[in-house]
C-alpha positions in Angstrom: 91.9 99.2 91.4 93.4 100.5 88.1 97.1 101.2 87.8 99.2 102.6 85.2 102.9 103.0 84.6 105.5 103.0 82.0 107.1 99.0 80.9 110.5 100.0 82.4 109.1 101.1 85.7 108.9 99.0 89.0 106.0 99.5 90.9 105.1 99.3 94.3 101.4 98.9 95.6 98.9 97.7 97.4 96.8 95.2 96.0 93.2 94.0 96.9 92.1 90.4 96.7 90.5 89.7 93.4 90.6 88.6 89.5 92.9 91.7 87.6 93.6 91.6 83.5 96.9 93.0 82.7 96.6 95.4 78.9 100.2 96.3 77.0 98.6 99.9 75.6 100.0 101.7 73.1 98.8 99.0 70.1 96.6 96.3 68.7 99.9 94.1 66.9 102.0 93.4 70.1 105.3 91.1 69.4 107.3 90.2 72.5 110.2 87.8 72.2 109.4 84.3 74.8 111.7 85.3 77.4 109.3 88.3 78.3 107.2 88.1 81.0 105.6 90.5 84.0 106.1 89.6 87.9 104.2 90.6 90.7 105.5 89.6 93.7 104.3 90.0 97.3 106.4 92.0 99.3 106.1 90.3 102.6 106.2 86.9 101.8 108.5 87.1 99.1 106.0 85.0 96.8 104.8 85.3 93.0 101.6 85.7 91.4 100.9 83.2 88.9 99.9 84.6 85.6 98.0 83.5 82.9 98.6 84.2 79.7 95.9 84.9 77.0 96.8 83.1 73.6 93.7 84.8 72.1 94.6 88.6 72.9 91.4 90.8 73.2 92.3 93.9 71.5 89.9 97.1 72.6 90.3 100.5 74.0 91.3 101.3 77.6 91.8 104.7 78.8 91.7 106.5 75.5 94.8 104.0 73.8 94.9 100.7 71.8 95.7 97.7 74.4 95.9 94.2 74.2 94.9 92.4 76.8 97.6 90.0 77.7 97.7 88.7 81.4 94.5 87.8 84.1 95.4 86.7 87.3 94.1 86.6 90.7 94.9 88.1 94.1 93.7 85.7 97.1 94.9 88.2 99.5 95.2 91.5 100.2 99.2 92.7 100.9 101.6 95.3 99.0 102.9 94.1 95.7 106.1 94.8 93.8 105.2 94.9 89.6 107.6 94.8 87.4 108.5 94.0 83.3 111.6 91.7 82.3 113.0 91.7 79.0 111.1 94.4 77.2 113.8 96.2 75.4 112.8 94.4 71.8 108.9 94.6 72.5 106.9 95.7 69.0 104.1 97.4 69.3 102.4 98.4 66.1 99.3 100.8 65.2 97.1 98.6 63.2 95.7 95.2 63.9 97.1 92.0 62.2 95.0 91.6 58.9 94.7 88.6 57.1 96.3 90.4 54.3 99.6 90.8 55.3 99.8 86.9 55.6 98.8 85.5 52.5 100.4 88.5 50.7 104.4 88.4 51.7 105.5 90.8 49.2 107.8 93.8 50.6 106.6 96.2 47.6 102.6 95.1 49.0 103.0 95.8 52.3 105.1 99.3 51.5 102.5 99.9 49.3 99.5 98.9 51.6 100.6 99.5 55.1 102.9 102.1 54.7 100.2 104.3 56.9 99.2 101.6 59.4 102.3 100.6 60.5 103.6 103.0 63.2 105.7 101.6 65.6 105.7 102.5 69.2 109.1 103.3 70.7 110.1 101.2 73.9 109.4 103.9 76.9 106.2 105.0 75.5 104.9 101.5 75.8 102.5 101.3 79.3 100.8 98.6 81.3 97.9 99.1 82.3 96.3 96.5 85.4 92.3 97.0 86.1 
């Protein structure tokens, strides 16, 4: 199964049992605030899937975009499923990777100077989820 949809959508389908890694595309420097999180929720018994987040996020390509993987979970059983994103609205999603630079060298003028190029910044409703 691979499904894709926009953060600010709420998706409805059916899910097959299995292990599933949840990828924010758009960017390798994702910055969330902590009361973000995904749900998935099984329609018919009203329950949630537990989520595990990835403290080290992977960062590679996936369908032609920058992603980061974020979430794996599990599906025991098959059943329709409801997706959807809480608290997005001040997600930042940059171009570039972190680099090591850009943390033992806090000047503004540096990083203007430096990054200027690299640092693209996604807009909100661009950002995408993408669930294989």
């Amino acid at each position: 199964m691979k499904l894709r949809f926009k953060i600010g959508e709420i998706v409805e389908t059916e899910i097959y049992s299995g292990f599933y890694e949840i990828h924010i595309l758009g960017g390798f420097d994702i910055r969330t605030n902590p009361d973000f999180y995904l749900q998935i929720v099984n329609i018919e018994t009203g329950n949630d899937i537990e989520l595990k987040e990835k403290y080290l996020k992977a960062r590679d390509y996936k369908d032609g975009k920058r992603a980061v993987k974020f979430y794996t979970f599990e599906v025991g059983k098959y059943g329709k499923y409801r997706i959807s994103a809480h608290n997005y609205k001040d997600i930042v999603i940059k171009h570039h990777m972190p680099t090591l630079f850009s943390f033992i060298f806090d000047s503004f003028i540096f990083r203007m100077m430096i990054f200027r190029s690299k640092n693209k910044i996604m807009n909100v409703d661009d950002v995408e989820i993408l669930i294989s």
